[in-house]
N, C-alpha and C positions, 0 to 999 in steps of 0.2 A: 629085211629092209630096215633102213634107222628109221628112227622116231623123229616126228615132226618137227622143223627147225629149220627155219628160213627169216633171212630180216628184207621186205619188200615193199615197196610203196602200194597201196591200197587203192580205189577207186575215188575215192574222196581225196587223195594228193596226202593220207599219213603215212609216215613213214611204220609198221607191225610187225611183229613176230610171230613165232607159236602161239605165245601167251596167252596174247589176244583173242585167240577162237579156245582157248581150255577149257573144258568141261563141255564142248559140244564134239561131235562124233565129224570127222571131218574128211572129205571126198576132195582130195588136189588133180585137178587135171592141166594140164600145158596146151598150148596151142596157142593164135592169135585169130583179131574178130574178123579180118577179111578173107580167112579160109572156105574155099567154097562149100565143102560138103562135109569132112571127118568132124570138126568140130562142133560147127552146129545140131550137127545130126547125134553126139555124143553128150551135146548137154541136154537137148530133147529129151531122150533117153532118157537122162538124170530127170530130169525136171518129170517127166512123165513117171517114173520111182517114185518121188518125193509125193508128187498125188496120192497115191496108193494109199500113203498111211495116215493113221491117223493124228490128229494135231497135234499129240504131244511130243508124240515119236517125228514128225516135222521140225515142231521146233526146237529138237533138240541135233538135227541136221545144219551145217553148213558150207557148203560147194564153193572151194575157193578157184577160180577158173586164172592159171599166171601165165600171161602173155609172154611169150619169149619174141614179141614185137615192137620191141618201146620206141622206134623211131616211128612208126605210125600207129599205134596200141599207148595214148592217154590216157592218164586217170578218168577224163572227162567219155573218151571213145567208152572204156572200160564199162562205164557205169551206165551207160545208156545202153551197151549190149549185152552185159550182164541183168539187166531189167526184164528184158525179156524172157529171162525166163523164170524169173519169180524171185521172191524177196532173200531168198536161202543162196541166192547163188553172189558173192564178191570177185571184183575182177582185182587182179595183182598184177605190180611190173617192178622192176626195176631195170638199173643200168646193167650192162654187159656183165659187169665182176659179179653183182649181188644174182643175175641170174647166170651165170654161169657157176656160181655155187650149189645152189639147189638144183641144175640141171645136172650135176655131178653129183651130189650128195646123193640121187636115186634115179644115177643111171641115163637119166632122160637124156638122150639124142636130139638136134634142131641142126636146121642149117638152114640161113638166107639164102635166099635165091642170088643170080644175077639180075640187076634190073633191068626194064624189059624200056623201050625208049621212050614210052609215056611216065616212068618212074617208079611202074607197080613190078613186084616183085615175088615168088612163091615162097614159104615156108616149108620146111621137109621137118615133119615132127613126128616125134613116140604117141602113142595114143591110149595109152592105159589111165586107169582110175585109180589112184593109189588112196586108198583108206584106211583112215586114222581111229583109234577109238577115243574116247572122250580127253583121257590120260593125255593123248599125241602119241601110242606106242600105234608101231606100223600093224594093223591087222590083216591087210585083203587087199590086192590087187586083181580089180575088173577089167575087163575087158569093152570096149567102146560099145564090143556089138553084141553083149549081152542081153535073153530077154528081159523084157524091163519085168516084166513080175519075178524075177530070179534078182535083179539091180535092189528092188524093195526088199525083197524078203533077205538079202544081205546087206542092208542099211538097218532093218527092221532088229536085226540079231546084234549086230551091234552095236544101236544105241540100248537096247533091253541087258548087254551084258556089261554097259558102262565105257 
């Protein structure tokens, strides 16, 4: 897998890079917030990981969650549903080009739905965990429906190996 390298708009409306998260151990997952069940239930997970360990090995985590939904996936939606599940988790978007970049840079799959006549529409997404270590070099790819004590003890390994 490449090493981390994405330029995306953030939850706060900044435009960020890699850079920006360097020196912390970093878990990218794709998806958008009005997926009924993969998503939510994959950041749970994460978020329920993240419990596990202890504070330093926490704060040296950060879950950046990039909507491959920016017609309805805001900075503002972003940050309100990234909240939920704890301080470590950031939501990302951009336009079609800047995500269609990093959904090609590793692989990731998506496709809009058709809309449906009240305007709502499904997303068809990849559902993997791709993890970073502190560097941005690619370490580990998870699986959504990993157990979460197997989710920690490989966040745990690699923020301890840097």
């Amino acid at each position: 897998m490449p090493a981390l390298d994405f330029e995306l708009i953030d939850e706060n409306g900044q435009q960020v890079d890699e850079g920006d998260y360097a020196g912390k151990t970093t878990l990218v997952y794709f998806g958008f917030t009005h997926c009924p069940d993969v998503c939510p239930t994959a950041l749970a997970r994460l978020s329920a990981a993240i419990r596990e360990l202890d504070e330093p090995t926490r704060d040296a985590v950060r879950v950046l969650f990039v909507s491959v939904d920016p017609e309805r996936d805001s900075p503002e939606v972003l940050d309100a549903y990234t909240e939920a599940f704890g301080p470590r988790f950031i939501g990302l978007t951009g336009d079609k080009a800047a995500l269609d970049a990093v959904t090609n840079r590793y692989r990731v799959s998506y496709r809009l739905g058709e809309p449906e006549a009240d305007g709502s529409y499904d997303v068809d997404h990849s559902s993997a965990i791709f993890a970073f270590d502190s560097g941005g070099d690619a370490r580990l790819l998870m699986r959504d429906t990993d157990p979460v004590d197997s989710i920690a003890a490989d966040i745990r390994r690699l923020v301890e190996k840097g």
